[in-house]
C-alpha positions in Angstrom: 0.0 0.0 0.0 1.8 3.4 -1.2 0.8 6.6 0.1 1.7 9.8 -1.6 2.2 12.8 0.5 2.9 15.6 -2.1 6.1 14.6 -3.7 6.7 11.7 -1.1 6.1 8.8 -1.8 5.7 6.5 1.5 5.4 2.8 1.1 3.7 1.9 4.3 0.3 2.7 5.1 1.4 2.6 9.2 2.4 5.9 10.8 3.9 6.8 14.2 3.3 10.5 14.6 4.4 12.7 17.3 4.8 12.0 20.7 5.8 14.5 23.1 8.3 13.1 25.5 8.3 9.7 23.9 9.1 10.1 19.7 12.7 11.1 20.7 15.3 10.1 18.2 16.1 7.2 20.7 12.2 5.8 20.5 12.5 6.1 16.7 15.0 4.1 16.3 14.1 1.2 18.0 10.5 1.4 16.0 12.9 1.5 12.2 14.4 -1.5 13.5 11.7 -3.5 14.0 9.7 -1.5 11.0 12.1 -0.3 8.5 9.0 1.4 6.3 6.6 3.4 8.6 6.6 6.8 8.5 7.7 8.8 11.5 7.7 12.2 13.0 9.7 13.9 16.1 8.2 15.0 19.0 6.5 18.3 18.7 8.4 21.4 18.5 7.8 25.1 19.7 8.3 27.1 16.7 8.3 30.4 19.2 11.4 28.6 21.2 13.4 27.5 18.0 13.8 31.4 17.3 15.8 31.3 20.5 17.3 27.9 20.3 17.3 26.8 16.7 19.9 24.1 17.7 17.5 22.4 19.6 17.9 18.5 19.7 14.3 17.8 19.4 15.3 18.3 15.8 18.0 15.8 15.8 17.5 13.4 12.6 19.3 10.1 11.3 19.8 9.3 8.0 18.2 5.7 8.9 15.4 6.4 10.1 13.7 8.5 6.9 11.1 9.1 5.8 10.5 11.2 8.8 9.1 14.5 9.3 9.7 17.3 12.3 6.4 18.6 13.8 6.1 22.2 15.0 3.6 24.0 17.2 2.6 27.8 17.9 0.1 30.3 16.5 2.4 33.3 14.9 2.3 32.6 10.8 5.5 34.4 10.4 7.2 32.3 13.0 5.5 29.1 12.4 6.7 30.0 8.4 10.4 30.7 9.8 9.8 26.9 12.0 8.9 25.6 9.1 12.1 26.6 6.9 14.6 25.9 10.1 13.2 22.1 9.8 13.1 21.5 6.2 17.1 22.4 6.3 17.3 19.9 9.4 16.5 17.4 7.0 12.8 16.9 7.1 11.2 14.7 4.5 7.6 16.6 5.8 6.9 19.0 7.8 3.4 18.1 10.3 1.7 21.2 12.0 0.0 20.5 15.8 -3.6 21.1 15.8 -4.6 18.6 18.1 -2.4 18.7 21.1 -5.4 18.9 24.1 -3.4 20.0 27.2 -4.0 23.0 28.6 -0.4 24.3 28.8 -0.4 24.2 25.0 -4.1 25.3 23.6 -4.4 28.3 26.5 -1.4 29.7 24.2 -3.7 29.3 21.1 -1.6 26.9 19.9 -2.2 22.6 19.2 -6.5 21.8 19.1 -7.0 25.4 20.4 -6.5 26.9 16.6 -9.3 24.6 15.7 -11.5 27.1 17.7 -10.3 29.7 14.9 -9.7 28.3 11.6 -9.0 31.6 9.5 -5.6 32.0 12.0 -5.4 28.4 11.3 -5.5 28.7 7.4 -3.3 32.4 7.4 -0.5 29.2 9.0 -0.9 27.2 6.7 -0.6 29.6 3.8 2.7 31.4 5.3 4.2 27.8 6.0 3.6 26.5 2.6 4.9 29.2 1.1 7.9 29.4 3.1 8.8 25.3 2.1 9.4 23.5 -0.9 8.4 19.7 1.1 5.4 18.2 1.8 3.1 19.6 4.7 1.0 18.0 6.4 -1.3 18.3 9.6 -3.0 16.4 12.9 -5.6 17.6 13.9 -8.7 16.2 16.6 -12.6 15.6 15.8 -13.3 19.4 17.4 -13.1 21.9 20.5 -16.3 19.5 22.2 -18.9 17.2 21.4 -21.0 20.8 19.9 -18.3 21.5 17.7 -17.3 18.6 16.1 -15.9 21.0 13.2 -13.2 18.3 12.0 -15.1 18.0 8.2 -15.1 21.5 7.3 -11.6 22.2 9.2 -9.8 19.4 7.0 -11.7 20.9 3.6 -10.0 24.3 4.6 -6.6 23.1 5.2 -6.5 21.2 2.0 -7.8 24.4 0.5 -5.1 26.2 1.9 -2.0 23.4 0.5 -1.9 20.8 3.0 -0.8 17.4 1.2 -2.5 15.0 4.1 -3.9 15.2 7.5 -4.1 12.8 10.9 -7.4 13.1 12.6 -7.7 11.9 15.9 -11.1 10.4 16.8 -11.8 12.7 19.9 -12.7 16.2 20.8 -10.3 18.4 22.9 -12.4 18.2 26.0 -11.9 14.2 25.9 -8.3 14.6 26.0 -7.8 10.6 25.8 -11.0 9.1 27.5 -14.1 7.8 26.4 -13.7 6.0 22.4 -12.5 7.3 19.6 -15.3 8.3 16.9 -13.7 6.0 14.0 -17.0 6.9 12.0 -16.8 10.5 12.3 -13.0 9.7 11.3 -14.5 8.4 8.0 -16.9 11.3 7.0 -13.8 13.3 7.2 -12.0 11.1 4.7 -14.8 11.3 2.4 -14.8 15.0 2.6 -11.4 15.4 1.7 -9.4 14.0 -1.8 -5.4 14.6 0.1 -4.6 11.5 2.2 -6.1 11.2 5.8 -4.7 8.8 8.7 -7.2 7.8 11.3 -5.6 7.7 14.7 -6.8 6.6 18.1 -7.5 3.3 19.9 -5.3 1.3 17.7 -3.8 -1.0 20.1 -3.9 -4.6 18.6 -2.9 -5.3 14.5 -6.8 -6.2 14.0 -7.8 -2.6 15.4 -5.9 -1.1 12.5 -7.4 -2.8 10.2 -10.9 -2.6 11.5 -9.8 1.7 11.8 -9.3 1.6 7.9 -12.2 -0.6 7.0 -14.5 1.6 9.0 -12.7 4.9 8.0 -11.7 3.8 4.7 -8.9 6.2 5.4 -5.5 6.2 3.6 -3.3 5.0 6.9 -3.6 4.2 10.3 -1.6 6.8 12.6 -0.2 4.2 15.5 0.6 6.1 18.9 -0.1 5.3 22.2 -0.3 1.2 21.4 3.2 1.8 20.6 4.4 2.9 24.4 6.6 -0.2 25.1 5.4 -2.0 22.2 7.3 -0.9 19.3 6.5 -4.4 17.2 2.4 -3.4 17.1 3.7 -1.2 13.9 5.6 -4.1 12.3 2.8 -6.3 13.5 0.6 -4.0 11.4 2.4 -3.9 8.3 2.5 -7.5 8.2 -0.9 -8.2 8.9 -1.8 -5.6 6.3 0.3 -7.0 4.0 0.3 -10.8 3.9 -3.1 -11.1 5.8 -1.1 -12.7 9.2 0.2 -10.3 11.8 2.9 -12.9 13.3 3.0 -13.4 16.6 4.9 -10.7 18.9 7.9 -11.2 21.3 8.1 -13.5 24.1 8.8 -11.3 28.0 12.5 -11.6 27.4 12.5 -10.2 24.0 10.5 -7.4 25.9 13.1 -7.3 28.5 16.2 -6.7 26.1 15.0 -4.1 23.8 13.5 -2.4 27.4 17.1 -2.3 29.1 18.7 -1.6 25.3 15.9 1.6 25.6 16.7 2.6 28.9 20.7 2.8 27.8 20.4 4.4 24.6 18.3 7.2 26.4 20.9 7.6 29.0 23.8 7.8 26.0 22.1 10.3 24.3 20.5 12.3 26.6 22.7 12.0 30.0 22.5 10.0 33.1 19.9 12.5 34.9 17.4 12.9 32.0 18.2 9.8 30.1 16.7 8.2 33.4 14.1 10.0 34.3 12.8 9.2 31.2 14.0 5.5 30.7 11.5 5.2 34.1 8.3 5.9 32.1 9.4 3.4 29.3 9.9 1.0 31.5 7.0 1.0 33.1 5.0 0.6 30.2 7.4 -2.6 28.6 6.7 -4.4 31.7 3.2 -3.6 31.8 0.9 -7.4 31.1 3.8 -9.4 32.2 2.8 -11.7 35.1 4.0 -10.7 38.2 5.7 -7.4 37.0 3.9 -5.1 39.5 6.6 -4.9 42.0 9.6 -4.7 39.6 7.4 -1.6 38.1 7.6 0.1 41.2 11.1 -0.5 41.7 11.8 1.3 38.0 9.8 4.1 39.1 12.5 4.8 41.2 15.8 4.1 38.8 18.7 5.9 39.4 20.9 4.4 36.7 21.6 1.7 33.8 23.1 -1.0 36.4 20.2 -0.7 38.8 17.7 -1.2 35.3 19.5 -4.1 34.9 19.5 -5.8 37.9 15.9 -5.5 38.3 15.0 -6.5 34.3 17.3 -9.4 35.3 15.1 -10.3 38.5 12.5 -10.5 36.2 13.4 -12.4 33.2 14.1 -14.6 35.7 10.7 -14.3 37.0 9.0 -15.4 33.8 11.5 -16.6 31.8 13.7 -18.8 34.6 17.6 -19.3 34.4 17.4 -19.6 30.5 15.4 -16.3 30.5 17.7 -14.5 32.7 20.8 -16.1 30.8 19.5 -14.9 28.0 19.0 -11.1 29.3 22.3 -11.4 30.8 23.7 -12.1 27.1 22.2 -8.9 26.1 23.4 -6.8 29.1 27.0 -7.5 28.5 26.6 -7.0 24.9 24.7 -3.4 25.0 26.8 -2.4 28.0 30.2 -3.2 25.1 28.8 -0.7 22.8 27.9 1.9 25.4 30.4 1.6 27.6 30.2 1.5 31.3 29.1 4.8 32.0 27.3 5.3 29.1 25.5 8.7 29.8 29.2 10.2 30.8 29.9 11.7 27.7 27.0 14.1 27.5 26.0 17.0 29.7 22.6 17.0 32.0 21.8 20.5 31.6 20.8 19.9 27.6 18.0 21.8 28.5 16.8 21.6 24.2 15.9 17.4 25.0 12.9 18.6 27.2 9.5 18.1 26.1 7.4 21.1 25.8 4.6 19.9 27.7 3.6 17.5 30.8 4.4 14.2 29.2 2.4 12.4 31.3 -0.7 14.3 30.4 0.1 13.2 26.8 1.1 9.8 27.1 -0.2 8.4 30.7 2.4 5.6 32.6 1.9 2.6 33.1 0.8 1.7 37.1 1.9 -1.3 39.2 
């Protein structure tokens, strides 16, 4: 299944948009090597702050892990069109606008779902940003401001109006933030409206709900983002199941285990020992999450302090479920990660990398996991 965004074309219907605090360059990684075709975006950027701090790492990009796109945020055409420029010479294959990000912090700045409450400022973005950019742009936006202005139909006709090449809708209002279902119907009147290319996004946890999202929808791709938390093969799962018909069946808890600790050290490599393990502790949690007996080894890795104390837990635990073959087998992996990071492995890079922050409350976006 090919989807063309503008002048790219993407060969995978699957799409992991943006995260924020969790589609780091780290997390994207991982999800190319288990799914070298889906189409990926960075966490969301401020466009305001990059006119400050246009170094920023939230813009960092790999050469492996294309096609990928940088997403910005803010409510200033001029500066979202000078964003816009700053990421296309980053390296952007697309560049994704936010106007769906629901927390507070965010839309009482007029920026993410809060410029769906005023579409004309929304299409004067658009216009500056696709002027200002020679690659694809694209958009995600939610279902409306509440349940009485479900304005997502009319909102995606104006931004393809206005030179967007495809949008992701997300299947709830604003004032749902992430509870209730998502409307995978109203998803689909959307995509009829509309003749650019339209992901559905939201409760897409199992490879059957994607498929069940597109049949419903009869959109273009499935947008993948929450199922993903500390279960990077659901994408690959996807892709397979789309394209042969049989998902295949997904890790065993080792397998889970490895790629968990092998997260938790390439976060602390890249990003320092202090942040690289704060944020290895939310990861954790949700690998962990649905394996038998996992509840107290959670709570332990809310606390982490460091790589070696990661491993000794994960290694209490492959034991746990997997016995002295499973722990062997961890143990294997420990040594060999620890090789290529070294030691110390979050030594090498300052704490104070203040540009590696998320711009929101992370755990408003993308809820832990709890013992």
């Amino acid at each position: 299944m090919t989807v063309h965004i503008g002048s790219l074309k993407v060969t995978s219907p699957v799409y992991v948009p943006p995260m924020a605090g969790v589609t780091d360059i780290v997390f994207r990684g991982i999800v190319r090597q288990v799914d070298p075709g889906c189409l990926l975006a960075t966490e969301m950027v401020s466009s305001r702050a990059l006119m400050n701090r246009p170094e920023t790492r939230l813009m960092d990009l790999s050469e492996s892990e294309r096609p990928i796109g940088i997403q910005i945020f803010g409510h200033e055409p001029d500066v979202m069109a000078q964003a816009a420029v700053m990421a296309e010479r980053r390296g952007a294959d697309f560049v994704d606008i936010n106007m769906g990000c629901p927390v507070p912090k965010i839309t009482r700045g007029k920026d993410g779902c809060a410029l769906m409450r005023e579409p004309e400022l929304a299409r004067e973005i658009v216009r500056a940003v696709r002027a200002a950019i020679s690659i694809p742009l694209t958009v995600k936006f939610r279902l409306g401001w509440d349940d009485q202005t479900r304005t997502a139909v009319s909102f995606g006709q104006m931004l393809e109006e206005a030179g967007v090449n495809a949008v992701t809708v997300h299947g709830r209002t604003r004032q749902q933030l992430y509870s209730g279902k998502a409307d995978w119907q109203f998803i689909g009147r959307v995509k009829r409206a509309l003749s650019i290319p339209v992901f559905g996004n939201g409760d897409v946890f199992e490879p059957e709900d994607a498929v069940r999202l597109l049949e419903t929808t009869g959109c273009d791709g499935v947008a993948v983002a929450r199922g993903t938390l500390g279960n990077p093969w659901l994408i690959a799962r996807i892709s397979r199941l789309l394209a042969t018909g049989n998902a295949g069946e997904p890790p065993d808890e080792v397998e889970r285990l490895v790629t968990a600790y092998r997260h938790c050290l390439r976060l602390i490599a890249y990003k320092g020992v202090r942040v690289g393990t704060n944020e290895s502790r939310r990861h954790l949690t949700h690998y962990t999450k649905g394996i038998p007996g996992s509840a107290p080894y959670r709570a332990r890795l809310t606390q982490l302090t460091g790589a070696g104390q990661a491993a000794e837990i994960i290694a209490e635990l492959a034991w746990q479920v997997g016995g002295s073959e499973g722990r062997r087998r961890f143990l294997l992996a420990v040594e060999q990660y620890n090789l290529e990071y070294g030691e110390d492995p979050g030594k090498r890079h300052g704490d104070a990398e203040d540009g590696v922050h998320a711009p929101v409350d992370v755990d408003a976006v993308a809820p832990v996991a709890v013992p």
